[in-house]
Biopython code that builds the backbone (N, CA, C, O; Angstrom):
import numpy as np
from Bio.PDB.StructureBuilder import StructureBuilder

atoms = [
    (1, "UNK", "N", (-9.006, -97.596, 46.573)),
    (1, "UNK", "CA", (-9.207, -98.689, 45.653)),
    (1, "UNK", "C", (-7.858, -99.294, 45.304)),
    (1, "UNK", "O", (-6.796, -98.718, 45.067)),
    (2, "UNK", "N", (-8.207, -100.859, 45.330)),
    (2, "UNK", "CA", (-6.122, -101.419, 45.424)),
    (2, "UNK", "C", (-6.491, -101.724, 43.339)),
    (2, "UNK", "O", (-7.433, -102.023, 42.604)),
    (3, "UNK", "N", (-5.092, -101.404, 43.253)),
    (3, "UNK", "CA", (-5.194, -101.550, 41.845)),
    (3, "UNK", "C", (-4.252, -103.281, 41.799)),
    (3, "UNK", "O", (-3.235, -103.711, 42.343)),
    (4, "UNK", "N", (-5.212, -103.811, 40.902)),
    (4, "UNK", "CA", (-4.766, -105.472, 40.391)),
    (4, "UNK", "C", (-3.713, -105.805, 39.692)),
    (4, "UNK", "O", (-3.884, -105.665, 38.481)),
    (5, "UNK", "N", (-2.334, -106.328, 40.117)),
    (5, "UNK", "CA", (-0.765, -106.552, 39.735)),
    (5, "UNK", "C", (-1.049, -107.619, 38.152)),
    (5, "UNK", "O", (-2.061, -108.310, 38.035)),
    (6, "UNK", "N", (-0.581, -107.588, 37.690)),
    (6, "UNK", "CA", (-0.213, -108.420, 36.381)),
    (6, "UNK", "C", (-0.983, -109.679, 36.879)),
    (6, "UNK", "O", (-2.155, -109.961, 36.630)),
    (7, "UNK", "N", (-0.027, -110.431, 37.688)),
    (7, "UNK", "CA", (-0.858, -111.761, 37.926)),
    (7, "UNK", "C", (-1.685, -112.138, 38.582)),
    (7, "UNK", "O", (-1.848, -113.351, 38.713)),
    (8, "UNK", "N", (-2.834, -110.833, 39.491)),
    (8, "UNK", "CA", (-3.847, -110.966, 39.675)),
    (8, "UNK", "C", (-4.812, -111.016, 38.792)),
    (8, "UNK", "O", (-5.830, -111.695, 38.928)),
    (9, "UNK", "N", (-4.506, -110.180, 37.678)),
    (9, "UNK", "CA", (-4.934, -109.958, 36.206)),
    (9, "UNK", "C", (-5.199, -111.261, 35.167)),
    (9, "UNK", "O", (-6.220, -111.592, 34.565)),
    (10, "UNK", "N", (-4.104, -111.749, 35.202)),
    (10, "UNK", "CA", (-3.838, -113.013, 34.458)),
    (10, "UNK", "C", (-4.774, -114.087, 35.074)),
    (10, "UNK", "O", (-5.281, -114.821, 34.225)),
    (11, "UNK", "N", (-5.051, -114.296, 36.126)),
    (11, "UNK", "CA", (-5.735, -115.563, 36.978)),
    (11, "UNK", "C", (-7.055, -114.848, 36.583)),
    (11, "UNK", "O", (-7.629, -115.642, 35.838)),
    (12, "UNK", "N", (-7.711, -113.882, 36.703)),
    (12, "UNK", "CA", (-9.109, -113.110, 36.347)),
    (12, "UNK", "C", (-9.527, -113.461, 35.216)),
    (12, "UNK", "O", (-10.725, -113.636, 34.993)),
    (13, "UNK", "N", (-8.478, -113.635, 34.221)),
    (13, "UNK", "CA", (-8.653, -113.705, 32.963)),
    (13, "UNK", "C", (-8.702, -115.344, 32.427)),
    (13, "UNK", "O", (-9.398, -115.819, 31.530)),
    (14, "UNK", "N", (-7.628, -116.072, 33.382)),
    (14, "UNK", "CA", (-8.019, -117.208, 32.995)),
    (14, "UNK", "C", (-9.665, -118.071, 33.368)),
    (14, "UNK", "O", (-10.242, -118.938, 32.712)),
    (15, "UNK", "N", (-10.068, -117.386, 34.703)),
    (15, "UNK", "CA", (-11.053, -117.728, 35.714)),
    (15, "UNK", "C", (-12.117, -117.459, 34.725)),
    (15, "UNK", "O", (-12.883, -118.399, 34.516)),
    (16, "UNK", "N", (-12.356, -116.136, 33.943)),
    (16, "UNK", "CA", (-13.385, -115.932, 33.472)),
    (16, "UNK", "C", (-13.125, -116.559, 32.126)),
    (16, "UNK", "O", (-14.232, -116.839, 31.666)),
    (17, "UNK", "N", (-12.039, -116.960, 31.157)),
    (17, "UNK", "CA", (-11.917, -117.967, 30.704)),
    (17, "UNK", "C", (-13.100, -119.531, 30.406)),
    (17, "UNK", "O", (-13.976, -119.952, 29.651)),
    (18, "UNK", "N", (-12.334, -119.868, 31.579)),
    (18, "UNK", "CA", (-12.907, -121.256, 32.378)),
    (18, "UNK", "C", (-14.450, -120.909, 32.654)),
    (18, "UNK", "O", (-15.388, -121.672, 32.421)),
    (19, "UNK", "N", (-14.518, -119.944, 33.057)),
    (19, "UNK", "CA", (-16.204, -120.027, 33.185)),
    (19, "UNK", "C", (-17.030, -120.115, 32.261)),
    (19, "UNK", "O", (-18.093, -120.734, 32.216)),
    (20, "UNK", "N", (-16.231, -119.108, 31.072)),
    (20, "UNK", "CA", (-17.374, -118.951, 29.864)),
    (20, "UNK", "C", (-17.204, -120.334, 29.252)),
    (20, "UNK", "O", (-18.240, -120.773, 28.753)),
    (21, "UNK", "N", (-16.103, -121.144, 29.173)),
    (21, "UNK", "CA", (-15.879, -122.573, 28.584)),
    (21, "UNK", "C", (-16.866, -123.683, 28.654)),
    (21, "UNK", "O", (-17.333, -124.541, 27.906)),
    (22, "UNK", "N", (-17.011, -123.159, 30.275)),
    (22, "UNK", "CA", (-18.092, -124.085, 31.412)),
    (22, "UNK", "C", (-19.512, -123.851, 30.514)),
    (22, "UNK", "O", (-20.180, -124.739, 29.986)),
    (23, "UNK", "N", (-19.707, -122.765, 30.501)),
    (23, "UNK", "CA", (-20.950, -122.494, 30.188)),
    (23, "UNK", "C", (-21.565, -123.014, 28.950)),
    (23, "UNK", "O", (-22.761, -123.288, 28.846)),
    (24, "UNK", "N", (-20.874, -123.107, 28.219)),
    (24, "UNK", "CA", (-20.764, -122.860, 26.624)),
    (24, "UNK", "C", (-21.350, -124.325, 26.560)),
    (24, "UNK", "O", (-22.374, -124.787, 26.057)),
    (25, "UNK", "N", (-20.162, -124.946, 27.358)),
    (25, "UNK", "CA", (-20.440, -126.617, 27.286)),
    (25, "UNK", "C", (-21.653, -127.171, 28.159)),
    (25, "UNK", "O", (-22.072, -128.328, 28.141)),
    (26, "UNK", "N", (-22.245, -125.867, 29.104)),
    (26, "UNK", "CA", (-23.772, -126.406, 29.260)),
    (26, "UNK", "C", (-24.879, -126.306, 28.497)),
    (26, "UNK", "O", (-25.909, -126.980, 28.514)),
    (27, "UNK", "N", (-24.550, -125.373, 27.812)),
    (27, "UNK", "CA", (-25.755, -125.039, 26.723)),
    (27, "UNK", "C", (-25.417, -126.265, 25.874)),
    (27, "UNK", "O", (-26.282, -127.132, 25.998)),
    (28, "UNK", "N", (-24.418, -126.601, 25.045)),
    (28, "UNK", "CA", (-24.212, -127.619, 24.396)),
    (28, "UNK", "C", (-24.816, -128.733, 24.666)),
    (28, "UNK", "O", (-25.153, -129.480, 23.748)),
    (29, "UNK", "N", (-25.059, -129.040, 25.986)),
    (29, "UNK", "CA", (-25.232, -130.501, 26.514)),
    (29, "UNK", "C", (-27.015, -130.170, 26.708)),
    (29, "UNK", "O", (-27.867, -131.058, 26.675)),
    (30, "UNK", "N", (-27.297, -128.720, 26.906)),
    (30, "UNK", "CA", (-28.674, -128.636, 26.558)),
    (30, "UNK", "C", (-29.675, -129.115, 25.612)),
    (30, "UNK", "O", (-30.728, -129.748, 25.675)),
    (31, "UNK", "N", (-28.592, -128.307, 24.262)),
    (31, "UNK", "CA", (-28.913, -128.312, 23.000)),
    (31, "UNK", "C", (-29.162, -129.626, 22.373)),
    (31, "UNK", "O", (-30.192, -130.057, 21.856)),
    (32, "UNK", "N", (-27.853, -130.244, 22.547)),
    (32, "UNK", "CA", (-28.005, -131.648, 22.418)),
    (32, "UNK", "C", (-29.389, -132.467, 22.904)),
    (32, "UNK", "O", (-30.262, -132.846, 22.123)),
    (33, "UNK", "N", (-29.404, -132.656, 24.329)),
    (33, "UNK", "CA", (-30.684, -133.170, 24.446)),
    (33, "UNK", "C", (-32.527, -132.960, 23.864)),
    (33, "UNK", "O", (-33.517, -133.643, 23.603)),
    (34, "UNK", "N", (-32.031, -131.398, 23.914)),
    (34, "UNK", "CA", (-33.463, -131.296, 22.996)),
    (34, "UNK", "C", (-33.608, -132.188, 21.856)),
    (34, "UNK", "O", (-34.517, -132.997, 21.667)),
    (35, "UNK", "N", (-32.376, -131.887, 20.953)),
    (35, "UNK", "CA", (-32.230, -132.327, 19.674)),
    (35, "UNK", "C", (-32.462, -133.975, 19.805)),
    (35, "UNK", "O", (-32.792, -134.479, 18.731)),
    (36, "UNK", "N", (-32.377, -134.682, 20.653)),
    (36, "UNK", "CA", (-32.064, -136.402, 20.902)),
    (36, "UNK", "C", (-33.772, -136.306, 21.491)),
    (36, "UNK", "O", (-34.333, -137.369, 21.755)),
    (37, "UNK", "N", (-34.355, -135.283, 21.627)),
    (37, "UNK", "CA", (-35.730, -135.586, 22.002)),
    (37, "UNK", "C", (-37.117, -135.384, 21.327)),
    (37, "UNK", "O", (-38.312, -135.598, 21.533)),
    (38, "UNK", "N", (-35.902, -134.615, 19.996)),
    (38, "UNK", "CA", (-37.085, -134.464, 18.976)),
    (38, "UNK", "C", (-36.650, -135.804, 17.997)),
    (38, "UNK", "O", (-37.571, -136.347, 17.386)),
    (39, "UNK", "N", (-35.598, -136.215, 17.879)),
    (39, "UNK", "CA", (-34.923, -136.965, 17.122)),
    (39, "UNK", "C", (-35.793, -138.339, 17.406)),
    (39, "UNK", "O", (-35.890, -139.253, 16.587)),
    (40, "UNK", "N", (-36.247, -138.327, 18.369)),
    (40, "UNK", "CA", (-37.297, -139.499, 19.593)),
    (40, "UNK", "C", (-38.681, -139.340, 18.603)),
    (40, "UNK", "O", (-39.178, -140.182, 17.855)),
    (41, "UNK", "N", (-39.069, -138.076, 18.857)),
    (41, "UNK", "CA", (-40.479, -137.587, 18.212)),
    (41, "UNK", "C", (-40.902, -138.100, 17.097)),
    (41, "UNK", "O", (-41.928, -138.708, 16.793)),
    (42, "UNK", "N", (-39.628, -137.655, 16.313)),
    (42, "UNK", "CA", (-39.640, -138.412, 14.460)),
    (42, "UNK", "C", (-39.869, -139.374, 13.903)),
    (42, "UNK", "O", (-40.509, -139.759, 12.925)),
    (43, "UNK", "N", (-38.752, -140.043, 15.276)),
    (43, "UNK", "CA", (-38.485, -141.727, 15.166)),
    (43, "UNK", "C", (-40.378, -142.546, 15.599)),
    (43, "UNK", "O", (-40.545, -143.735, 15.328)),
    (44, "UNK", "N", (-41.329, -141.882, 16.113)),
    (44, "UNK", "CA", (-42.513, -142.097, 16.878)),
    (44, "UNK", "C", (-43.360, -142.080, 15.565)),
    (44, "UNK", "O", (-44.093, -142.971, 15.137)),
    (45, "UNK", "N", (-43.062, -140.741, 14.981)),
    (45, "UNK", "CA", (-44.269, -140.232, 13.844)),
    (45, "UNK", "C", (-43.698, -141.409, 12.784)),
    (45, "UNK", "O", (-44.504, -142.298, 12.509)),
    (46, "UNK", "N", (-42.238, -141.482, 12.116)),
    (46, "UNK", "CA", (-41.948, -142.389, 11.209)),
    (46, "UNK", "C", (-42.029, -143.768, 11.381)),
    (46, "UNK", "O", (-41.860, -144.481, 10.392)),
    (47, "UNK", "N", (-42.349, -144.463, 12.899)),
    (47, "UNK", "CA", (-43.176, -145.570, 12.910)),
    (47, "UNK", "C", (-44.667, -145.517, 12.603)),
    (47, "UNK", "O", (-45.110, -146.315, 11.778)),
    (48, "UNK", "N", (-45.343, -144.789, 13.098)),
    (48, "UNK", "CA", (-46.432, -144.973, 12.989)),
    (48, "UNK", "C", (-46.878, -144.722, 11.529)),
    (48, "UNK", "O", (-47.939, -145.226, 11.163)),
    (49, "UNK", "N", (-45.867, -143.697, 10.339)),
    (49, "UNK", "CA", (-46.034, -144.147, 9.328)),
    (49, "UNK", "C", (-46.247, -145.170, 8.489)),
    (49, "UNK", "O", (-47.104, -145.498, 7.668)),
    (50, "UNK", "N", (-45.232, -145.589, 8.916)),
    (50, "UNK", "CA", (-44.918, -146.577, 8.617)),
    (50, "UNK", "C", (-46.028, -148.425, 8.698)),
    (50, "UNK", "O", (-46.288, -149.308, 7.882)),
    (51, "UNK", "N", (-46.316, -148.190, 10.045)),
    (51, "UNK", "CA", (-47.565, -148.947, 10.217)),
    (51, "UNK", "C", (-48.499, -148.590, 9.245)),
    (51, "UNK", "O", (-49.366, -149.399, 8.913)),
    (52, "UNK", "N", (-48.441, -147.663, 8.831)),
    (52, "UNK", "CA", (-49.885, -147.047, 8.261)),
    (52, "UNK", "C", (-49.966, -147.681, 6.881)),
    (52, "UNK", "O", (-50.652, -148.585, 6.403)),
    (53, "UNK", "N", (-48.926, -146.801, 6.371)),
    (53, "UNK", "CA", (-48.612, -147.694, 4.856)),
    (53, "UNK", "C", (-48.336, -149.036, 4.802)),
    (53, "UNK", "O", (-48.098, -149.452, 3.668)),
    (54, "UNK", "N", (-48.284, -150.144, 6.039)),
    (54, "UNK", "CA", (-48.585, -151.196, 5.418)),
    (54, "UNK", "C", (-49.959, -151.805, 5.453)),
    (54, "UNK", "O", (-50.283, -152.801, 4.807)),
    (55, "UNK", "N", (-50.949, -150.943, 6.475)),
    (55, "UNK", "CA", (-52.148, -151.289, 6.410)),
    (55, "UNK", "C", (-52.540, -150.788, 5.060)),
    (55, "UNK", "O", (-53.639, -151.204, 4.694)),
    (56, "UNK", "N", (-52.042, -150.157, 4.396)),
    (56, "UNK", "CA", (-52.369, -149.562, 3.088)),
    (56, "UNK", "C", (-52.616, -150.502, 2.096)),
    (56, "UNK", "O", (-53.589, -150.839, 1.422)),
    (57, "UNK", "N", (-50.873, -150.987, 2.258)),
    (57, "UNK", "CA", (-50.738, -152.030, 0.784)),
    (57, "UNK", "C", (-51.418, -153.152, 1.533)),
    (57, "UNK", "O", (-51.219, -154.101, 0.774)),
    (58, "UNK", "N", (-52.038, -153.577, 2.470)),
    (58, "UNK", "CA", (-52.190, -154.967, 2.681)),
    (58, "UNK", "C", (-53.687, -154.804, 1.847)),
    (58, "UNK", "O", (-54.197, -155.675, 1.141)),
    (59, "UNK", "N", (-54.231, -153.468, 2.126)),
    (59, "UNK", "CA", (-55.891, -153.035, 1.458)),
    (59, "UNK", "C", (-55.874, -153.702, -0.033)),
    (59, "UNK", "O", (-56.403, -154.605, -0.681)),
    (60, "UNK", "N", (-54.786, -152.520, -0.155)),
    (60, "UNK", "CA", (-54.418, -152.582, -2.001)),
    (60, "UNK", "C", (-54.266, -153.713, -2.455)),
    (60, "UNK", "O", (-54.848, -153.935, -3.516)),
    (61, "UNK", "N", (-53.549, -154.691, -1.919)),
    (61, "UNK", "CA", (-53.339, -156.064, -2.277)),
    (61, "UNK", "C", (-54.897, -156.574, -2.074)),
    (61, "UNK", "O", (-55.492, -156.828, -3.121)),
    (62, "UNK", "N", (-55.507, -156.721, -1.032)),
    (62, "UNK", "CA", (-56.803, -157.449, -0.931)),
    (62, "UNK", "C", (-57.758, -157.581, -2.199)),
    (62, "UNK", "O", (-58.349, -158.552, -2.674)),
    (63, "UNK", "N", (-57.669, -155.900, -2.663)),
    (63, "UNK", "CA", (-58.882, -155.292, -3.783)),
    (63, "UNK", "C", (-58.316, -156.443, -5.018)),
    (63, "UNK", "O", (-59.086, -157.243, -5.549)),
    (64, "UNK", "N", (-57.468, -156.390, -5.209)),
    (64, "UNK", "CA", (-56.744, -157.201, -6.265)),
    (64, "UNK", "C", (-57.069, -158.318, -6.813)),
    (64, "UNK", "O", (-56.339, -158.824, -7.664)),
]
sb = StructureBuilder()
sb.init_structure("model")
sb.init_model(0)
sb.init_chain("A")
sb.init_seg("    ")
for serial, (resi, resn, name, xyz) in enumerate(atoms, 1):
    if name == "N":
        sb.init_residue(resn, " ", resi, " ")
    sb.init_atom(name, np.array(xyz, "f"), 0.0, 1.0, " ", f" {name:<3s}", serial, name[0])
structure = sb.get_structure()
């Protein structure tokens, strides 16, 4: 078994470094999108609220 010199060591360390960096920043870019797709969802339900309550007041006004 060859044993690993200082700066084979050092490059291992930066490599796995860089990888976990990589990674980190894919989950991020995951995370993100979910979040921009529920953020979508909300924006869907708080229109259609929104429609709703003005069929509301247009009622309320009519009875008047």
């Amino acid at each position: 078994m060859a044993t690993l010199g200082l700066s084979e060591l050092t490059l291992l360390v930066i490599v796995g470094t860089l990888a976990a960096i990589v990674y980190a920043l894919r989950v991020l870019v995951m995370m993100e999108r979910r979040i921009a797709n529920m953020e979508g969802h909300v924006e869907r339900v708080a229109k259609r609220i929104y429609k709703e309550e003005l069929k509301i007041e247009k009622l309320a006004r009519k009875k008047r």
